[in-house]
C-alpha positions in Angstrom: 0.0 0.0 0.0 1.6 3.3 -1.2 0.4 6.3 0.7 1.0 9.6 -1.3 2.0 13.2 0.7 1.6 16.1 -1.1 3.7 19.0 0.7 3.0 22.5 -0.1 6.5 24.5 -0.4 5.6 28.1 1.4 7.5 30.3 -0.5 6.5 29.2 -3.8 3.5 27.6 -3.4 4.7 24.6 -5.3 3.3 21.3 -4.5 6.2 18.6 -4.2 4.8 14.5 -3.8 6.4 12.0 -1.9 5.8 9.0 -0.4 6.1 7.2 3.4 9.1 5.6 3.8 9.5 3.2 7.3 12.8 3.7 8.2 13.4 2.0 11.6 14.9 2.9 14.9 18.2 2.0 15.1 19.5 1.8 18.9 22.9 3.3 20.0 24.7 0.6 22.1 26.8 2.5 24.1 28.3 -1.0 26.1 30.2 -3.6 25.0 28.2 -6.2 22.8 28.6 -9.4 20.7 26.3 -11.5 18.9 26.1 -14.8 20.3 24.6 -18.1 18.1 21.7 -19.5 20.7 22.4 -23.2 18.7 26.0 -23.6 20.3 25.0 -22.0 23.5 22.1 -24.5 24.0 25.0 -27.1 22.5 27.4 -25.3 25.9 24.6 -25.9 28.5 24.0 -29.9 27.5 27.9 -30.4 27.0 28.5 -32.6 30.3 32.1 -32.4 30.2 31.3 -28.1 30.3 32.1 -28.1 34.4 31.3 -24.4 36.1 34.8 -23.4 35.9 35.5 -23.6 32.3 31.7 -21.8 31.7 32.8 -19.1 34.4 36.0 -18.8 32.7 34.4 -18.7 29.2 31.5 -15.5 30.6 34.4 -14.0 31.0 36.0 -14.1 27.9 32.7 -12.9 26.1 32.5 -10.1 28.2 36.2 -9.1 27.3 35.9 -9.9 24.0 37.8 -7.7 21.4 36.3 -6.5 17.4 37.1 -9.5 15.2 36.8 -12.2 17.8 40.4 -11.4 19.2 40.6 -12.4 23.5 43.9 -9.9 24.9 44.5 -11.4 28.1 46.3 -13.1 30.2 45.5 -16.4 31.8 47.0 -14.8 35.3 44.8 -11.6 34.5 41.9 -14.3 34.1 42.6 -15.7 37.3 43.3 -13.0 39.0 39.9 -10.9 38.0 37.5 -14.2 38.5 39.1 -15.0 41.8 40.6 -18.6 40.8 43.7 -20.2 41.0 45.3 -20.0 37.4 45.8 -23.8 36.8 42.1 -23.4 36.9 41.8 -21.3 34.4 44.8 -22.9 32.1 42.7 -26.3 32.7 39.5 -24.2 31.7 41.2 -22.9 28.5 42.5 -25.6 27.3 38.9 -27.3 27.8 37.7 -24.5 25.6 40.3 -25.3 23.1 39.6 -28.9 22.7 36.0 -28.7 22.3 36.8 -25.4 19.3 35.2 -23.0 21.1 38.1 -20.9 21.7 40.9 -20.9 19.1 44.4 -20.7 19.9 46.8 -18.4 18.0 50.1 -18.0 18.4 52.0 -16.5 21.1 52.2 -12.6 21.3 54.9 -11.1 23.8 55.4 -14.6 25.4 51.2 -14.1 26.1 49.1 -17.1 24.4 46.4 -15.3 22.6 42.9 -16.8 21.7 40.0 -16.2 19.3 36.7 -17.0 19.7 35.4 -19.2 17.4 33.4 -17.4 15.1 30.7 -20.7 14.7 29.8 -19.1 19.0 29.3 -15.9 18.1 31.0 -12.5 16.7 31.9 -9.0 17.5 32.2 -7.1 14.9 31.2 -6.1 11.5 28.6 -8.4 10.3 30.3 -7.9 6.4 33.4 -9.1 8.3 31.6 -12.5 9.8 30.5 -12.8 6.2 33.8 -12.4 5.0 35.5 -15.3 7.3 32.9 -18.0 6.9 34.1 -17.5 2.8 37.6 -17.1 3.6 37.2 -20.4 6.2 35.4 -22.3 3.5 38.2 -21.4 0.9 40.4 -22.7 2.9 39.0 -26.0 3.7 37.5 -26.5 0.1 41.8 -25.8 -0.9 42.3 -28.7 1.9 40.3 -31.2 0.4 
């Protein structure tokens, strides 16, 4: 259904049509955000080897999580902010790790660095998710 708006200039009397356009609300986040894929979080909640720890250690990574996936942290800064003894949190990572939810890259300034998986969720750019699950498949299509 078009609706048509005929608006009356004042100066010159001209009569200029238009139509309604619906343009809709776009909310200002002003806090850190991520999107996170409900699938894989319902597949995190059933997992029974997913102990408190390692999903107390993973919270925290989402909620420090950097623009492109990237985690820039320590695993003593881990254990130091979520009060836990740091083979805890190595033991927690490396949980993470082995089940792909957290990816490990290589070591930065002697600091292991991580990624989160982008098949859990993404902060960023949706353009840029795009751009990795085609990059990704590339990559394992060249592989096969």
């Amino acid at each position: 259904m078009n609706k048509v708006i005929d608006q009356v200039d004042a100066k010159t009397g001209e009569i200029m049509r238009g139509f309604v356009v619906y343009v809709p609300h776009r909310p200002k986040v002003s806090e850190g955000w991520f999107m996170g894929f409900q699938e894989k979080f319902i597949a995190i909640a059933k997992d029974p080897d997913m102990t408190w720890g390692s999903a107390k250690v993973l919270m925290y990574l989402f909620g420090v999580l950097d623009f492109e996936n990237f985690i820039h942290c320590s695993q003593k800064h881990i254990s130091e902010e979520l009060e836990m003894q740091q083979s805890h949190v190595s033991r927690a990572m490396s949980f993470l790790v082995s089940k792909g939810i957290v990816l490990q890259s290589p070591v930065v300034d002697g600091i292991k660095c991580y990624r989160l998986n982008p098949n859990y969720g993404w902060r960023g750019k949706v353009k840029n998710l795009d751009r990795y699950h085609r990059d990704h498949l590339k990559l394992v299509s060249s592989d096969q």
